[in-house]
N, C-alpha and C positions, 0 to 999 in steps of 0.2 A: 504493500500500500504506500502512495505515497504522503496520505494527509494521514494520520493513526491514532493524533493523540491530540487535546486540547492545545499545548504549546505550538505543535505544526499548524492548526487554524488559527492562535494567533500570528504566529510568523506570516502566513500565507494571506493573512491583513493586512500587516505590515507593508509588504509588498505590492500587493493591492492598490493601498493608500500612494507609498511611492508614485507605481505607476503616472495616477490619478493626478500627484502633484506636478509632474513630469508635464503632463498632458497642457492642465493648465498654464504652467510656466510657458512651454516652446509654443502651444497653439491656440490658447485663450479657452474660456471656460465654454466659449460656444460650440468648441469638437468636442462633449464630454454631454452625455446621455443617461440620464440617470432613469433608468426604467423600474428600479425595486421596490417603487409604493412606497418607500422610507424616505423619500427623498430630503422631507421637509423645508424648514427655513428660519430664518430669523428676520421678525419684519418687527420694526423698531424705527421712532422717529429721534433725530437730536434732542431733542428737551427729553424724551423717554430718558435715554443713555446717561442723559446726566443726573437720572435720580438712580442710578446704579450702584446705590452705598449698601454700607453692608445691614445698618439698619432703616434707611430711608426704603431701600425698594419694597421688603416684604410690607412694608406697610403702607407704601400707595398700590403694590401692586398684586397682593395675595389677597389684598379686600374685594379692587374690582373682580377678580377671577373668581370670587364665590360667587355673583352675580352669572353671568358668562357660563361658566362651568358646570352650573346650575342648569341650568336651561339645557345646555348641548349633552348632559348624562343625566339628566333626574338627581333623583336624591334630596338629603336636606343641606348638605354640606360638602365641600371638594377638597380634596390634599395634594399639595403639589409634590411629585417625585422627583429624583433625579434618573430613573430608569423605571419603567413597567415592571421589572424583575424584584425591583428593592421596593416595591409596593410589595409585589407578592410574598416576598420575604418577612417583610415589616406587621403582614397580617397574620398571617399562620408563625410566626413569632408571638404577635400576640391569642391567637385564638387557640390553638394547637399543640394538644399537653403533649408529654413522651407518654409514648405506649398507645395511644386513641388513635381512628381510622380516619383519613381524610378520602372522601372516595371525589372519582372525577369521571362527567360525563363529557362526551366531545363527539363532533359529526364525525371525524377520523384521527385515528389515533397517527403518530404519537403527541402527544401535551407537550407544550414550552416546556423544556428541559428546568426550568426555575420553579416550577413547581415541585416536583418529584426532591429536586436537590435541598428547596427549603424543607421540606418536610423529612429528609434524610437527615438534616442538621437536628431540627428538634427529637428528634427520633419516633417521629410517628410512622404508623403504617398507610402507604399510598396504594391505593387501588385504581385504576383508568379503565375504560370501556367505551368504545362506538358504539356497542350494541345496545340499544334503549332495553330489549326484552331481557336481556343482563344485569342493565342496573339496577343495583339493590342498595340501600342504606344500612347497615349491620348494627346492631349494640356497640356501644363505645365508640360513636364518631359525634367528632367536635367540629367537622366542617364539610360539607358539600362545595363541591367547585365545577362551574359549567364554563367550558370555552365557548364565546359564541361565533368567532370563525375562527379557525384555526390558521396553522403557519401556510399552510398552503389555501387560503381562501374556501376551503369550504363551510357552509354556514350551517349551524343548528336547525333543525326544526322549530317553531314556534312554541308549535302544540307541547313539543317533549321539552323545552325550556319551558314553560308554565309546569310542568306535571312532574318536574325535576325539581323545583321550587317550592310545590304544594307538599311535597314527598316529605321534605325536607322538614318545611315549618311543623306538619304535623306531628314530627320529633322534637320541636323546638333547636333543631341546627342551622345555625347562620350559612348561608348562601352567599360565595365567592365568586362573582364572574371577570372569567379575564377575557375583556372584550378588546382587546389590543386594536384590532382594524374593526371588529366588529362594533364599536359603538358607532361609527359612519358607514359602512357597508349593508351591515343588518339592517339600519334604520331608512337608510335613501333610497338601494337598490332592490331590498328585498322588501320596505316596507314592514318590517317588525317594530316593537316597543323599545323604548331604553331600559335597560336589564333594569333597573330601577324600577322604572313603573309595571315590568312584569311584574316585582317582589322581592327580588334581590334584594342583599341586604347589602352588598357592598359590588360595585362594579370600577372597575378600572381600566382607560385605554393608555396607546400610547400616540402620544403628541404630534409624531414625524409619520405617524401612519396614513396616508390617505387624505392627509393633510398640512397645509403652510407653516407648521409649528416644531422648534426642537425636538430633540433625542429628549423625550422625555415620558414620564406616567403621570396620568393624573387618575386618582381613586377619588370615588363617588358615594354617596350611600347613606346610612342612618346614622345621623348624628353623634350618638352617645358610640357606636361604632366608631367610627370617625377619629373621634377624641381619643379612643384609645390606644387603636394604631399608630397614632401621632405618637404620642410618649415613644413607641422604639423606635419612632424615625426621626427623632430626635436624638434618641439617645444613641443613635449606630452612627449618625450623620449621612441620612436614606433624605433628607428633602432638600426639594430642588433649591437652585440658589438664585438668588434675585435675577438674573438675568436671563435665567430660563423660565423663569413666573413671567416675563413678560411677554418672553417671547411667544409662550403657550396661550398669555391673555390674547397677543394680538393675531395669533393663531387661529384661534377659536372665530377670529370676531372677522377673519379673513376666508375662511371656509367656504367652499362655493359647492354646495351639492351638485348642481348642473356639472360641471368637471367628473363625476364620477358617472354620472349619466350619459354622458357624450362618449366617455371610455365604455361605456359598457355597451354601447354602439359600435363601436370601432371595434371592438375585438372580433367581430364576425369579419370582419374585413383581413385581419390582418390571418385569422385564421383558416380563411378561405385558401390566402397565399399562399402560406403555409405548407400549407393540407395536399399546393400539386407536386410537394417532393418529399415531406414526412407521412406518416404515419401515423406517428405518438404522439403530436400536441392535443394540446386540451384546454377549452376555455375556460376561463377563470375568472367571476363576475367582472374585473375590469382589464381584461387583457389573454393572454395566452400562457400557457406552462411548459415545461416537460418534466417528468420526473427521472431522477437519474437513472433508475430503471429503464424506462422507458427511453428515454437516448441511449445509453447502450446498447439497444435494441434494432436504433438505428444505425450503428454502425456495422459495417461488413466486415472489416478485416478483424483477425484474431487478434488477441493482445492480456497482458496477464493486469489491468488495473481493474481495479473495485468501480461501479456504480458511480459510489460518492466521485472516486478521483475522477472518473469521465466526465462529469458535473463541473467539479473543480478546475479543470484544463479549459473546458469549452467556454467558462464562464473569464478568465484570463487571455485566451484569444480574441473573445469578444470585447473585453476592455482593450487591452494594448491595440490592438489591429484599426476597431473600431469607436474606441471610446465607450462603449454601450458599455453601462455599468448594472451588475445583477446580482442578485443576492448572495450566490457562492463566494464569489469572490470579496466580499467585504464582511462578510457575516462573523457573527461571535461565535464562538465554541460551543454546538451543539444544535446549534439553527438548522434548519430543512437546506438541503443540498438542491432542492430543484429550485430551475431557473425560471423565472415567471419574468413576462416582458409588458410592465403592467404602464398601461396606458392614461391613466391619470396624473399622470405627474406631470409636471408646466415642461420640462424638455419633451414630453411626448407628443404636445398639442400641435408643435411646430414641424412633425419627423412626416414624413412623406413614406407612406406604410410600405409602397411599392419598392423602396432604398431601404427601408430597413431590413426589407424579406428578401434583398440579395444580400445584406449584409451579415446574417445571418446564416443562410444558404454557404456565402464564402466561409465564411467562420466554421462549420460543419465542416466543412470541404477539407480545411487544414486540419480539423482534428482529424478525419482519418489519416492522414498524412504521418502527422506525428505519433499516434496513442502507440505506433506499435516500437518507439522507442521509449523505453520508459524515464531513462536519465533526460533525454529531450524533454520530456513534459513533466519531469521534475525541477529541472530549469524555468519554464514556462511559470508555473507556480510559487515557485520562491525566490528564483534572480539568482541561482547559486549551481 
């Protein structure tokens, strides 16, 4: 294998990043493509910037965001993160003894890897399941958690998020959603509740997901909830910092559903293209996929790498060659390996689908070229 262990996905970020800086420097940020739905941003005015102190910000600006944040996730109350992850951690920290069951329901397995790993740390027992007719609630659980789309965009059921929720309160166990993309995906394209107004008792997305705002989490939910997850995000140093509270407030207030609507038009387009030289793509409410499976599938010639590492090469050709940047290749340790070429994001509005689907077509083209060296596309991957 060439990617094996957490340290090699960070290096192979690293390098990534490189690239990416490289790109910008020699050819301006305008050859650089950011199609991963994470794209985000920081939108900030001069007078904002200058109340950027360490106690002036959170207090002009984690006021207005309970307004704002409000509205765009339900709840009675909002908590600003410094990642999705350290929300999740920060709550099953607080709610989640050692020895109790956290069980998890989700439209396809596997769950963000931060749930499983906070629940490791406290030493609770983790249980996960797609299967609705599987999940069950056991004695001795101190938390239910419902993803409502997962790392590869697929979305929940409606029906079984309510019946997941009701399961739950009839135990009196607190309801966790990790709505990362799903608090705008679920709501705009598919038309569902905010995990909130299903019943949830605490929901959380992330800020750069699907929309204009930082790398960041903001959790949602029942007040007195709220409050207490706070104390260990306090006390770990889990909350965001004045400059990502703003940039999340201006995030939020910058959001443009139509953007996610328009993509979720285009992806028939771009998938048609596609479709007259693959096989294995797959729409994905705002764009196209492949799963590393499934491109391996595409390729012909033999070769001894893994799945993931096919994923990982194709997704660094597609950067270096083309700028087109995707989620293998920048991802954190443990993230989903398939490549989604998601068309909401502001570099997508302007791409000319017909130049992308050669440029990806090329892209392809060279990985078979290369996979059947393996030090070659070990190079490709790390710069070494």
């Amino acid at each position: 294998m060439i990617v094996d262990s957490s340290l090699d996905e960070v290096k192979k970020r690293e390098n990534a990043l490189s690239i990416i800086k490289d790109i910008v420097e020699t050819k301006g940020r305008d050859e650089l493509f950011d199609l991963t739905g994470l794209s985000g941003g920081f939108i900030a005015s001069s007078s904002e910037v200058s109340l950027l102190e360490t106690y002036v910000g959170p207090a002009i600006f984690e006021d207005a965001l309970q307004e704002v944040g409000i509205d765009h996730m339900g709840g009675e109350k909002v908590l600003p993160l410094n990642r999705t992850s350290s929300g999740i951690l920060a709550a099953i920290l607080t709610l989640v003894s050692e020895d109790s069951n956290v069980v998890h329901y989700l439209a396809e397995l596997p769950a963000h890897p931060s749930i499983p790993r906070s629940c490791k740390l406290v030493g609770a027992n983790y249980f996960e399941t797609d299967d609705f007719d599987e999940f069950s609630i056991p004695e001795n659980t101190s938390l239910v958690v419902v993803t409502g789309s997962t790392m590869d965009h697929q979305v929940i059921d409606e029906e079984e998020f309510k019946e997941v929720i009701e399961m739950a309160h009839e135990k009196n166990i607190p309801v966790m959603v990790d709505d990362a993309s799903g608090a705008r995906l679920r709501t705009v394209v598919f038309n569902q509740a905010k995990a909130c107004d299903l019943g949830a008792d605490i929901a959380i997305t992330s800020t750069d997901k699907l929309m204009p705002g930082p790398r960041g989490g903001l959790m949602a939910g029942r007040e007195e909830l709220i409050d207490k997850i706070k104390v260990k995000v306090n006390q770990f140093g889990l909350e965001a910092q004045p400059p990502v509270v703003l940039a999340m407030l201006n995030g939020i207030k910058n959001f443009n559903e139509d953007n996610l609507i328009n993509s979720f038009s285009r992806k028939d387009e771009l998938f048609d293209l596609l479709s007259e030289k693959f096989n294995n793509f797959k729409k994905t409410p705002t764009g196209v996929m492949i799963s590393p499976e499934d491109l391996n599938d595409e390729v012909k010639v033999s070769h001894h790498l893994s799945d993931n590492d096919v994923a990982f090469v194709f997704s660094f050709i597609l950067l270096k060659d083309y700028g087109i940047i995707t989620i293998p290749s920048v991802s954190m340790p443990g993230a989903s390996a398939t490549i989604r070429f998601d068309l909401s994001t502001s570099d997508a509005f302007n791409l000319n689908l017909n130049d992308l689907d050669k440029k990806i077509e090329s892209s392809f083209d060279k990985l078979q070229e290369v996979i059947t060296n393996e030090e070659k596309c070990r190079e490709i991957v790390f710069n070494f």
